[in-house]
N, C-alpha and C positions, 0 to 999 in steps of 0.2 A: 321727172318731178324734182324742186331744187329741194335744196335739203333747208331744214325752217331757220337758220342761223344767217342765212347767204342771202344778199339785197337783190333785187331785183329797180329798185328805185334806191335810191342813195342821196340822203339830204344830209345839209351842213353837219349835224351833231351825231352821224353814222363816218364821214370820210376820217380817216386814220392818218394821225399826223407826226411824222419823223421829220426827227433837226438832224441837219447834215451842214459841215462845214462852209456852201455856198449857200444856205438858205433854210428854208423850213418847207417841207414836200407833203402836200397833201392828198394822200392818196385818195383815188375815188372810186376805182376800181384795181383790183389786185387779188391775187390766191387768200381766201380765207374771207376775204369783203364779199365779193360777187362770187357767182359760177365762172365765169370766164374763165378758158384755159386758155384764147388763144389772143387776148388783150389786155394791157394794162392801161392805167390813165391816171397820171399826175400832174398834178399842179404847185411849180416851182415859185417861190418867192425870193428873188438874187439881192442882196443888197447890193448897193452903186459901190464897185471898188472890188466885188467876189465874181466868183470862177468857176465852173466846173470844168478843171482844166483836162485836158488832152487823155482820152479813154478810148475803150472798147468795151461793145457788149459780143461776147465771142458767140450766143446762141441766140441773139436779139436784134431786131430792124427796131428803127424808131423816126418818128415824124416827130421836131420840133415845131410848134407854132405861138409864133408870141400876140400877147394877150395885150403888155402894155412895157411900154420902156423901148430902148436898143439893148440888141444882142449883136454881138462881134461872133458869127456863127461861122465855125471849122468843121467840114467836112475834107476827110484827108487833109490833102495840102491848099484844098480852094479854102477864101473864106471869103464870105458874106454880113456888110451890117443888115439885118433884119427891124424892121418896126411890127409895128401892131399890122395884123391879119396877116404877115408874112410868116412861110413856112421854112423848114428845112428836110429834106429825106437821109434818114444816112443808114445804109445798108448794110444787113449784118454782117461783125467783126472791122468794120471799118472804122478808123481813129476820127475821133474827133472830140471837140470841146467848145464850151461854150463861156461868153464872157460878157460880162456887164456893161455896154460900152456906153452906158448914161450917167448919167450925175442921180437918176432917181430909182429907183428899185424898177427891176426888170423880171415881170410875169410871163410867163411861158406853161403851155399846158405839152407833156409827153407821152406821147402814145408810144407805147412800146409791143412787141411782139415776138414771140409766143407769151405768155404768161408762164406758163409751164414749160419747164426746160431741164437740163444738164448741165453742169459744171457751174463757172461762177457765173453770178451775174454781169460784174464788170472788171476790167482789167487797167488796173492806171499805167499811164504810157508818159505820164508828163515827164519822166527824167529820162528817159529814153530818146535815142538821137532816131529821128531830125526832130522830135517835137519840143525835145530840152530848150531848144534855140529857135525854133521857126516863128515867133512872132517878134524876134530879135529887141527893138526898142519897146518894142509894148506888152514887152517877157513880165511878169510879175515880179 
């Protein structure tokens, strides 16, 4: 039985919303919203011109899928421009980032996984070689 605090359904004025440097994140599922321990579910709002630049989740997988805009999607050293209904898989502790690569704001929803974990959630890797310099002219 869930405990009576935790959504089973989750509408607009229940999702919990964090500002972060590339955007505003609306959570919609996450430890403390839903039951779920072995799912998250976010939805990214990037301005044209922001970043989430070059990371890891050391105890995390995650599915990117964009919703509306381009995204200039890094996985490892591949990358990918992404539109609407295109995906990305990036498997856990694997570097990656993602980037605005429109002139209009770029929507993406993140499924991330486990929910419940150890250590941190994320590790920034952007000033770290090879990722300081791997998109060379299109470096921030």
């Amino acid at each position: 039985m869930s405990a009576p605090h935790l959504l089973r359904f989750v509408g607009r004025d229940d999702v919990q919303v964090e500002v972060s440097p590339w955007g505003p994140h609306e959570w919609i599922s996450r430890v403390g919203l839903t039951e779920a321990e072995r799912l998250q579910l976010v939805r990214v709002t990037m301005p044209a011109g922001k970043a989430h630049k070059f990371h890891r989740h050391p105890a995390m997988e995650e599915i990117i899928y964009v919703v509306s805009g381009k995204a200039e999607q890094w996985v490892g050293q591949e990358c990918r421009l992404l539109g609407p209904g295109e995906a990305a898989h990036i498997p856990t502790d694997v570097v990656h980032g993602t980037y605005n690569a429109g002139e209009t704001e770029l929507v993406f929803l993140a499924i991330l996984s486990p929910a419940v974990f150890k250590g941190p959630a994320l590790v920034d890797m952007s000033g770290e070689a090879p990722w300081a310099t791997l998109r060379g002219e299109h470096a921030d």
